[in-house]
C-alpha positions as CSV (number, residue, x, y, z in Angstrom):
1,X,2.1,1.3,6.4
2,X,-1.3,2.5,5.1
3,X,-2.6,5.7,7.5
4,X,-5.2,5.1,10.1
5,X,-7.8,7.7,8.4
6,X,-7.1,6.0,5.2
7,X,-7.6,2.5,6.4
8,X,-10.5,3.5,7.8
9,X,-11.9,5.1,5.1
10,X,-11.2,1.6,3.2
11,X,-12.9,-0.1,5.8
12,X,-16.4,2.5,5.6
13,X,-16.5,1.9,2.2
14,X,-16.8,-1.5,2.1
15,X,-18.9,-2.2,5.0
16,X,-21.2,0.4,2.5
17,X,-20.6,-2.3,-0.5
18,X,-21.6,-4.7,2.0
19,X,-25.2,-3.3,3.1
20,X,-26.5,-3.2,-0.9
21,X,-25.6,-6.4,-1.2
22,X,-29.1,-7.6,-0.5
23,X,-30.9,-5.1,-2.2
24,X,-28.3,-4.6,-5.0
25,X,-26.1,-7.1,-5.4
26,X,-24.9,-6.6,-8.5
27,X,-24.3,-3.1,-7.9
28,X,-22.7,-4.2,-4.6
29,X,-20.2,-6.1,-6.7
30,X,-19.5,-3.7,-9.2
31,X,-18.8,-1.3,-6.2
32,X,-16.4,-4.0,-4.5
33,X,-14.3,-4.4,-7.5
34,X,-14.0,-0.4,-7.8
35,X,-13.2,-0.4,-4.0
36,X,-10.6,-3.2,-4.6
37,X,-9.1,-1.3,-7.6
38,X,-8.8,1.7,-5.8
39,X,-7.3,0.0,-2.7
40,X,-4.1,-1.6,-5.3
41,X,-3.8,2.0,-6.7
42,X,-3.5,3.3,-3.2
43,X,-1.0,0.2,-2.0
44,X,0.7,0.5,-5.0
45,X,1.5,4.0,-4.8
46,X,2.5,3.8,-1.2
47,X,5.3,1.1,-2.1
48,X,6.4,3.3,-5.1
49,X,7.0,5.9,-2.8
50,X,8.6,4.1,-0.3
51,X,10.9,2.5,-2.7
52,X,11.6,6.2,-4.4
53,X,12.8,7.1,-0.6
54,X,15.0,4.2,-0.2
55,X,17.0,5.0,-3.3
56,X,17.1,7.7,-2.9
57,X,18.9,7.8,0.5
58,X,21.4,5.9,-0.8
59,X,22.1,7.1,-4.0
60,X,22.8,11.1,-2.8
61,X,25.5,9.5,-0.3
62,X,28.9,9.1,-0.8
63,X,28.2,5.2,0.0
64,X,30.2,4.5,2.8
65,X,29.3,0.3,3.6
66,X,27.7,1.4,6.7
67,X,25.2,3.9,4.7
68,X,24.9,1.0,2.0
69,X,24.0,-1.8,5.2
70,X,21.3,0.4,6.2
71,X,19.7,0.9,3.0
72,X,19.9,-3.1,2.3
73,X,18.6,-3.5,5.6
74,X,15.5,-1.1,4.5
75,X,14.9,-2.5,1.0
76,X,15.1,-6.4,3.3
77,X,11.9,-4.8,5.6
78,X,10.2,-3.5,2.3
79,X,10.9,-7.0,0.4
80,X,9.7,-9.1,3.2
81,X,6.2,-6.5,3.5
82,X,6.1,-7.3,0.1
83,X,6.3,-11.1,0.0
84,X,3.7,-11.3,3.1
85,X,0.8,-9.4,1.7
């Protein structure tokens, strides 16, 4: 999940895109797309991250089933956050 500071900082920045929009609405655009891009980079990361974590918890076990149910039971959360965005 995306931090509160960093959602809202999202969130400021394009309610800015927003406001030019009717005196610059090409620039508005242009600025909506770099906010979009950036977001993706930021999302992107995140996941990477996330994903880096899970194997890694279960790859520096000895992988006792239990160890291996709780790692499939993480990657299942992180597929399904996946699949619903």
């Amino acid at each position: 999940m995306m931090r509160p500071h960093r959602a809202e900082s999202f969130r400021d920045r394009w309610n800015a895109v927003q406001g030019e929009f009717v005196d610059r609405p090409r620039e508005a655009v242009e600025q909506a797309d770099e906010l979009v891009g950036d977001l993706l980079e930021e999302l992107s990361w995140m996941f990477r991250n996330q994903r880096a974590d899970l194997e890694q918890a279960w790859s520096d076990e000895e992988g006792s089933t239990e160890n291996l149910r709780v790692a499939l039971r993480r990657y299942r959360e992180l597929f399904d956050r996946l699949l619903s965005m």
